[in-house]
TITI-502664 format. One line per field, with one value per residue (C-alpha): z, x, y; chain. Coordinates in steps of 0.1 Angstrom, whole numbers, plus 2048, in hexadecimal, padded with zeros to 3 digits. Each point is the difference from the previous one (the first is absolute). Layout:
# residues N
c3 <- Z,...;
c1 <- X,...;
c2 <- Y,...;
cadena <- A,...;
END
This chain:
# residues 550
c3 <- 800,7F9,81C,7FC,81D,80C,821,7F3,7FE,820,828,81B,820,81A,81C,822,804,827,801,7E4,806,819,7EE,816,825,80D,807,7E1,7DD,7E6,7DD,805,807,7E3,7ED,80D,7FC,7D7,7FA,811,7F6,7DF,804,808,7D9,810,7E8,80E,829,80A,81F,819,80B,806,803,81D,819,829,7FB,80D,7E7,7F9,7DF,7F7,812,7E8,807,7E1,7DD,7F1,81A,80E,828,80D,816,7DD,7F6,7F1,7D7,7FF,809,7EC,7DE,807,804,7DE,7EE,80D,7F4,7DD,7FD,802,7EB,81B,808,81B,80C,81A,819,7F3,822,7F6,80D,821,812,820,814,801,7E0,7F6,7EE,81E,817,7E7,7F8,826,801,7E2,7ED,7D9,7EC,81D,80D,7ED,7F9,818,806,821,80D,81A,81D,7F6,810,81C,805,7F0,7EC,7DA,7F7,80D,7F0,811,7F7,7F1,822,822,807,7EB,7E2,811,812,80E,7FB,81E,7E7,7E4,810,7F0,7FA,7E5,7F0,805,7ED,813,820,810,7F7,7DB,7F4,7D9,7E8,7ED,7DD,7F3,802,7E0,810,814,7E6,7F0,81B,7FB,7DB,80F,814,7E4,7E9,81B,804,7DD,7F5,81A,7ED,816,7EC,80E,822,812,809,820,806,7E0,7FB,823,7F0,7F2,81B,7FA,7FC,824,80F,80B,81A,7FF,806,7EC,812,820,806,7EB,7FE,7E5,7E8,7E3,803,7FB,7EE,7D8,807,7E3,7F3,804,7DC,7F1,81C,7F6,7DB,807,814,7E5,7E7,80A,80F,7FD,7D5,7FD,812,801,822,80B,81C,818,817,81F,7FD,81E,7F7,7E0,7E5,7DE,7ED,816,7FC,7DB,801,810,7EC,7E3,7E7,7E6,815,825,813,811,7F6,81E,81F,824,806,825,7FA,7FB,825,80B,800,822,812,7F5,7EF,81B,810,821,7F8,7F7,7F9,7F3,7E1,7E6,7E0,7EA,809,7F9,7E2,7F7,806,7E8,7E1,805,7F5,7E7,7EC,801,7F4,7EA,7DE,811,81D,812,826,81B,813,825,820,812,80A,820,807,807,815,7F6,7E2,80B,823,7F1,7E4,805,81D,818,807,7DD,7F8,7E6,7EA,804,7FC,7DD,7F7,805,7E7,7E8,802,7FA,7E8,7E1,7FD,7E7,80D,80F,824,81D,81C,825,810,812,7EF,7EE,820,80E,81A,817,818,81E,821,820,822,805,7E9,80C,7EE,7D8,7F0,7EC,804,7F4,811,822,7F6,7F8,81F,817,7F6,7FD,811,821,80E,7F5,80E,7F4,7FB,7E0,7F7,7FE,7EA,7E9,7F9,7F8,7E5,7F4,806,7E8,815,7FE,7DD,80B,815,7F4,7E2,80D,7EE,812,826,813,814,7F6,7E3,7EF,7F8,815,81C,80F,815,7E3,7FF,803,810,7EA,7FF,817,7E6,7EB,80D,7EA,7E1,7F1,7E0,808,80B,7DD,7EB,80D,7F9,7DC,80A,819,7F7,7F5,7E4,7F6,7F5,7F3,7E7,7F7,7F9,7E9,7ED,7FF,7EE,7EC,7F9,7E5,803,826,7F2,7E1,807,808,825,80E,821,800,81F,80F,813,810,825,806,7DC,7E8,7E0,7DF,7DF,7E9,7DA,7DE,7E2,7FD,82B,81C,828,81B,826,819,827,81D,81F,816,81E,7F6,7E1,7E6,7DB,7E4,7E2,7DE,7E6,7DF,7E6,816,7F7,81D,7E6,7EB,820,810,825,806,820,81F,827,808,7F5,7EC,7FD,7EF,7E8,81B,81B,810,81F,81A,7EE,7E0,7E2,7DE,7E0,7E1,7D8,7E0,7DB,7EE;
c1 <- 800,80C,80A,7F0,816,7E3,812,814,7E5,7EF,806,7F7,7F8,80B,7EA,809,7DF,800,800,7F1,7D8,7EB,7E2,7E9,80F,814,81F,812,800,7F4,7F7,7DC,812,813,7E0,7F8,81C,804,7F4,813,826,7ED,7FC,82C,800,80F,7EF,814,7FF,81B,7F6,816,7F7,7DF,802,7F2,81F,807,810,827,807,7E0,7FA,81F,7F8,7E9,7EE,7E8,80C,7DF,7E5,7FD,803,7DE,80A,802,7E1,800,801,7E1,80A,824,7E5,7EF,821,80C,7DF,803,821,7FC,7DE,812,81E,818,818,804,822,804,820,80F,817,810,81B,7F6,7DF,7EF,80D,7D5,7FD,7F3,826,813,7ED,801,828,80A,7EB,814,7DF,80B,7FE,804,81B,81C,7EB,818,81F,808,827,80B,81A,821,815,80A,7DF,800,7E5,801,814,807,7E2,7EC,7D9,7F7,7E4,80A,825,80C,7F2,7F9,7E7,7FE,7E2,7F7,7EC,813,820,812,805,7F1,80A,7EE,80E,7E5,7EC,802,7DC,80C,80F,812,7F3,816,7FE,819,7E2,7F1,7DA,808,804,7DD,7F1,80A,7F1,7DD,7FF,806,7E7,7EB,7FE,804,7E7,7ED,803,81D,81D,81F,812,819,81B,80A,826,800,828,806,7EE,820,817,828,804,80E,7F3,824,80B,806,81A,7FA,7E3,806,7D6,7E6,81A,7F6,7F5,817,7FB,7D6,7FE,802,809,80B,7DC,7ED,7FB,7F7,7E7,7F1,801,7EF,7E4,7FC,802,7EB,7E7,803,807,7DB,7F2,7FD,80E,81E,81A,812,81C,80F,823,816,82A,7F9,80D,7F7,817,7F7,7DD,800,804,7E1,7E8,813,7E2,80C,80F,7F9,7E6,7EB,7F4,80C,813,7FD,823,80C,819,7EA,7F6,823,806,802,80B,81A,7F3,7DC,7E9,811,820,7F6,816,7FF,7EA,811,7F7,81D,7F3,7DE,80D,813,7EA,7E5,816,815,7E0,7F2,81F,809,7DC,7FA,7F5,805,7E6,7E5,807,7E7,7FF,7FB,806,7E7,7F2,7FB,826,814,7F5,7EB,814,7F9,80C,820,80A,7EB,7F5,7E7,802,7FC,7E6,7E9,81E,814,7E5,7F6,827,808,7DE,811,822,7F0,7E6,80B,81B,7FD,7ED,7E2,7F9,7F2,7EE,7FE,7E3,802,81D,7E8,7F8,821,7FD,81C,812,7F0,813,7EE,80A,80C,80E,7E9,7E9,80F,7F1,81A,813,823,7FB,7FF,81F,810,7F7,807,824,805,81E,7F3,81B,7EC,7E8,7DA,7F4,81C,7FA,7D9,80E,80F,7DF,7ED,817,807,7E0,7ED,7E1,802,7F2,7E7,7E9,7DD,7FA,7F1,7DF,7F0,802,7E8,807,81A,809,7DC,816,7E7,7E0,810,821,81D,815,81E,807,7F7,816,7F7,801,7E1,7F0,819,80C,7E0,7EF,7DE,812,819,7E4,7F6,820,804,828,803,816,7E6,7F4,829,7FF,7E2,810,823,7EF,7EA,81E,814,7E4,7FD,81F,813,81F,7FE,7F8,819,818,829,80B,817,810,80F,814,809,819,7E6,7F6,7E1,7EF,7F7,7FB,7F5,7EF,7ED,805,7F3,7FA,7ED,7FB,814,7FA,813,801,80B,7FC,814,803,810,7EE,812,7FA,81D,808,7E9,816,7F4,812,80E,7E4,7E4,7EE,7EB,7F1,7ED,7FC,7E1,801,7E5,804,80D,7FB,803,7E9,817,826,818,820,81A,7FC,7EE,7ED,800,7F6,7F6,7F8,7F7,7F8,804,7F6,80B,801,821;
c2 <- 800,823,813,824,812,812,809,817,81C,7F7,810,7E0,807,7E3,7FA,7F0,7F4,7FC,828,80C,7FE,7E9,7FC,7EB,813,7E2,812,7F3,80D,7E9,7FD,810,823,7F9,801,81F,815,7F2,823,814,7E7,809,825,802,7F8,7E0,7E0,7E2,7F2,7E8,7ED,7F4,7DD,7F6,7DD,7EB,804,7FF,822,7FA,818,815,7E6,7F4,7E6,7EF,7DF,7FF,811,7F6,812,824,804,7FF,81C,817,7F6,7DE,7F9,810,820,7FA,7FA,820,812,7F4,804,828,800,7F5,814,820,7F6,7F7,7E6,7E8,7F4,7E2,7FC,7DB,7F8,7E0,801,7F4,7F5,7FB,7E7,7F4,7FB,7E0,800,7FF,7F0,7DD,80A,7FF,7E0,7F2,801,7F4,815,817,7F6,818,81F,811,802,7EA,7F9,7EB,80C,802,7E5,818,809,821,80F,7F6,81F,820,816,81B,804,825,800,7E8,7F4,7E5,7F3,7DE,7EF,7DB,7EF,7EA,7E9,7FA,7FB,821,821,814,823,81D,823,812,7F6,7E1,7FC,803,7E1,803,7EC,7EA,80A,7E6,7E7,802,7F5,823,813,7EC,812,821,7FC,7F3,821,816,7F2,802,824,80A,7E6,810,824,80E,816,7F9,7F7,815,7E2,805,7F8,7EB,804,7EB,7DF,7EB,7FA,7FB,7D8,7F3,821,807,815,828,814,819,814,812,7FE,7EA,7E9,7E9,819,7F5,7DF,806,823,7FA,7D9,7EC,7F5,81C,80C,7DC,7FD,822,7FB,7E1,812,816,7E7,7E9,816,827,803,7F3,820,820,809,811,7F5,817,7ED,80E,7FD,80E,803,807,819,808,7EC,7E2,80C,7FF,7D8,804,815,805,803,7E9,7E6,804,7EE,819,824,817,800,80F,80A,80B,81D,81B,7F9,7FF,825,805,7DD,7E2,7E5,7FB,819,7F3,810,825,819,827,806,802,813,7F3,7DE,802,815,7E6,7E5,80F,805,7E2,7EC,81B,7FD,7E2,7F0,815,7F0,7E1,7FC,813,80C,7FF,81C,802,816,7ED,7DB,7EA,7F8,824,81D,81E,815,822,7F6,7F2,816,81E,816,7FB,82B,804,7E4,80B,80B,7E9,7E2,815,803,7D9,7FA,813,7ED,7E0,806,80F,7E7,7E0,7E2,7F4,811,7EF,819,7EF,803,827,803,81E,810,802,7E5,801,7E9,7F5,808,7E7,800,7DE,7E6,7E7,814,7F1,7E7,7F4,7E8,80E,81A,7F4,7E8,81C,812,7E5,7FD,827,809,7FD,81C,817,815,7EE,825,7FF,7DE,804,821,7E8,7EF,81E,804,7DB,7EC,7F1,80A,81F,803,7E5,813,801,81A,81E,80A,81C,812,7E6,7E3,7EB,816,7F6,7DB,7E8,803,7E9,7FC,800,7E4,81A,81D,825,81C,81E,813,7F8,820,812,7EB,7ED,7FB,812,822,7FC,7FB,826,80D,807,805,7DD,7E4,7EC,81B,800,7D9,806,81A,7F1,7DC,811,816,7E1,7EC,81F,80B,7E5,808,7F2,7DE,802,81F,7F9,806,814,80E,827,810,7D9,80A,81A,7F2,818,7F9,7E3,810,7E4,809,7EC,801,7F6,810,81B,800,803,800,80E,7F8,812,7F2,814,7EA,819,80E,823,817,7F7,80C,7F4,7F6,7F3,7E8,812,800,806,821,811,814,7E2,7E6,801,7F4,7E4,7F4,80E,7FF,828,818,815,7FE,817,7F6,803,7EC,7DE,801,7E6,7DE,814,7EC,80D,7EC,810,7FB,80A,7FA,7FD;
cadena <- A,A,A,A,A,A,A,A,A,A,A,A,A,A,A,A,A,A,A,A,A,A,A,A,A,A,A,A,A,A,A,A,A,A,A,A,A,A,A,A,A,A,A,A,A,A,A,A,A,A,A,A,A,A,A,A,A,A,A,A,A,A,A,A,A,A,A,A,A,A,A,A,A,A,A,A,A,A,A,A,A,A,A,A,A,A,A,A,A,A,A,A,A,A,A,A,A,A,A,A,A,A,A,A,A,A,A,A,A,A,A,A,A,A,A,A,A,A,A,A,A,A,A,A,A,A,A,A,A,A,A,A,A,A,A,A,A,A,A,A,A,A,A,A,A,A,A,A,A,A,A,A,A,A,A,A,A,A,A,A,A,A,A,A,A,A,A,A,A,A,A,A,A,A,A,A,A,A,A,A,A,A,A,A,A,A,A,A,A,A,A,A,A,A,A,A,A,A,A,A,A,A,A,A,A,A,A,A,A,A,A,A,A,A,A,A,A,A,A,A,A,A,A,A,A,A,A,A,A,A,A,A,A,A,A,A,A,A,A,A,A,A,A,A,A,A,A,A,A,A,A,A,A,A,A,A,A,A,A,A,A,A,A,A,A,A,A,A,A,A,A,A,A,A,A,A,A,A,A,A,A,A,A,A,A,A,A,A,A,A,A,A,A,A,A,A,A,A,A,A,A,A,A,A,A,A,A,A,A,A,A,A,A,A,A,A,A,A,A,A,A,A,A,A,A,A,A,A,A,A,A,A,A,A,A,A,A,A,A,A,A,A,A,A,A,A,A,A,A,A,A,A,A,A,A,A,A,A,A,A,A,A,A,A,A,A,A,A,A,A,A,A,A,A,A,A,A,A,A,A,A,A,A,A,A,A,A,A,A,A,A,A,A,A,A,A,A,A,A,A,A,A,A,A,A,A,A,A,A,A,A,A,A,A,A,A,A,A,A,A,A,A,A,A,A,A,A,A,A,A,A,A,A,A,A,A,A,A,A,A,A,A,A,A,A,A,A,A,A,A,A,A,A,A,A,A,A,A,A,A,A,A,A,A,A,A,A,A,A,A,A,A,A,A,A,A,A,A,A,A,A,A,A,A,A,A,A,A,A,A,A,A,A,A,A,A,A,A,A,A,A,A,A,A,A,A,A,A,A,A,A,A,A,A,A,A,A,A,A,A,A,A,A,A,A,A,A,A,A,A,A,A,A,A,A,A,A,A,A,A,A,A,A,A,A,A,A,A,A,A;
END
């Protein structure tokens, strides 16, 4: 079938579905809220959703967990719901994207419960090791979540490996009847009408043969032996062989470590595998290599970051583009400013958006959601992050180690989204499963929607220019004034049109500079975050967007 690379003039909009909407007042959003809000994802000029998981699951790892592929969590609303959800969708001409999480399960699914029983055909699904003869773990690998990436199994006799929880046992996808599996699930969903998956991890699924020892990474030890193993592109040309060339889907894979020119072995589009990638660097601007180990923002690296992947993929395959999802911190409480919120919210918009590729908004990532600061740690939810908090340098005062979560956790861009200025942020009439930000009273859809100059009206705006505009779609990249740390500065051109950004992210006036060619005199601004601005200088957080013929 011929693939019509429809993605590439769409915006998503990825919901965690816990917080999004409760729809029936239980506490928990679900699927029914989803149905509700279709208008308003609609009314963002957003026309594609990407759920995380939804899937029947004990909730170690708020879904990852999965213990059915083939159902939808009772607790979101059943199938019946999930039918609804994708009947709205595709009646107003949008897309629906599923989270595929294969590399890992529950440890109850049916799966693992018959493997650690030795179960045929069971029995090697995952990966299980015995004790080494001196009765040391298997190797010497860490999980990404909880300690060591082994668990013994009291039942079967061994241990088995786990890149994430303990509750997430790896699948071994050397079995061939595993990888069968994976194939029954796709054609599942997509026979089902879904549009694509969103493949969580999918670079950790082949496993270095003897799954040796590292000694090459001071943390996630084990990385190099799991990430990009030595079967990983014949088992995902044989996915999309054997399943994804006979529809008209799309596939995005989360890939952390990885570059473009690694990238482009990937999602090269004449001989790569998959259609996009979620790469990790542009949220590494302000910490070293994880959340947990933050750092200064950097402009240069986020700088960097951007064009790095604009360059180098260009004519060859189509970024993704993200500030945003369920696994880092709120952006404008990490790379912008908090003081200057509105502007800076506006100006990182304008960064992302008018680059080449597909965007994907997280949910109250258009209203300027920021991070969420409780009072106690045993207040998370997740699970890394209480690992992580639990074996925080306990020298240090809890006051600055409770800092450190504010500004690392993955919950704190999981609180519920915050609709209006009632109870519980207008999210449930219930008790929410999670804790809401205090400061729904002040940053909420309903009080946006009344101000025609709120974040919410910004998106609004530069999604509709960029599906406007073609030369945001087809026009050449490239960065101005890089060695400048207080501006990122890009334009966009093809013939006949040409765009040019300007985003300051300095909480001080500085200098506004343009590239050689551009004429003030012919440009018209159409976008910007102040209500005037002169030809000299850039205000705190000031972006502009400009437009001209050539």
């Amino acid at each position: 079938m011929a693939r019509s690379r429809w993605y590439k003039d769409m915006v998503f909009y990825q919901i965690w579905p816990r917080s999004f909407k409760d729809g029936n007042g239980d506490g928990m959003g679900d699927l029914w809220g989803v149905l509700e809000k279709l208008d308003y994802i609609q009314s963002l000029g957003c026309d594609g959703i990407w759920f995380s998981p939804i899937y029947p699951s004990p909730g170690a790892d708020c879904g990852y967990d999965i213990a059915d592929y083939m159902d939808i969590d009772p607790q979101f609303g059943g199938m019946e719901a999930f039918q609804k959800v994708l009947e709205g969708c595709h009646q107003r001409g949008m897309k629906l994207v599923m989270d595929l999480v294969v590399n890992h399960t529950s440890d109850e699914h049916e799966w693992f419960q018959k493997s650690r029983q030795r179960i045929d055909p069971y029995t090697d699904y995952y990966i299980w090791r015995p004790a080494r003869e001196d009765g040391k773990l298997p190797n010497n690998w860490d999980s990404n979540f909880e300690g060591k990436a082994w668990t013994f199994d009291e039942v079967r006799g061994e241990y088995y490996l786990h890149l994430f929880a303990v509750k997430q046992p790896d699948l071994n996808m050397d079995n061939p009847l595993v990888r069968e599996e994976v194939k029954k699930i796709l054609r599942f969903w997509l026979d089902m009408g879904v549009d694509g998956f969103r493949e969580d991890v999918i670079t950790y699924i082949s496993k270095k043969e003897g799954l040796p020892d590292d000694h090459l990474f001071p943390i996630y030890k084990g990385m190099p032996c799991y990430n990009h193993g030595p079967h990983i592109h014949e088992y995902l040309a044989e996915f999309k062989r054997d399943v994804f060339d006979h529809y008209d889907c799309f596939t995005l894979a989360e890939a952390p470590l990885v570059w473009p020119k690694r990238a482009l072995k990937y999602i090269d589009e004449e001989q790569g595998q998959l259609d996009m990638m979620i790469q990790f660097q542009c949220q590494c601007a302000d910490c070293l290599f994880t959340d947990y180990l933050p750092t200064k923002f950097s402009l240069h690296r986020m700088k960097h970051a951007f064009s790095s992947w604009q360059k180098k993929l260009w004519g060859k395959a189509w970024n993704m583009l993200y500030l945003e999802n369920h696994d880092h911190p709120r952006i404008i409480s990490r790379y912008g400013s908090e003081q200057y919120w509105k502007q800076s919210g506006k100006t990182l918009a304008a960064a992302m958006l008018f680059q080449q590729g597909t965007p994907f908004i997280y949910q109250g990532q258009e209203i300027g959601m920021l991070n969420w600061q409780p009072e106690s740690a045993d207040m998370y939810e997740d699970v890394q992050t209480r690992y992580n908090y639990a074996h925080s340098n306990l020298s240090k005062p809890e006051d600055v180690r409770l800092k450190k979560m504010w500004r690392s956790s993955r919950d704190s861009a999981r609180t519920p989204v915050q609709w209006d200025d009632s109870e519980n942020a207008g999210f449930t009439t219930g008790t929410p499963w999670f804790y809401v930000n205090r400061n729904y009273r002040e940053i909420n859809v309903a009080q946006q929607e009344s101000d025609p100059d709120s974040i919410l009206h910004f998106y609004r705006k530069a999604i509709h220019l960029r599906k406007e505009l073609p030369v945001v779609r087809h026009g050449q990249y490239r960065e101005h004034f890089f060695l400048n740390g207080k501006v990122y500065c890009y334009s966009r051109k093809m013939v006949g049109e040409k765009l040019l950004v300007i985003c300051s992210f300095t909480e001080k006036g500085t200098k506004a500079k343009f590239p050689a060619g551009f004429d003030k005199s012919t440009a018209q601004c159409i976008l910007h975050n102040y209500p005037d601005f002169d030809s000299t200088t850039l205000r705190p957080y000031e972006c502009r967007v400009y437009l001209w013929e050539e």
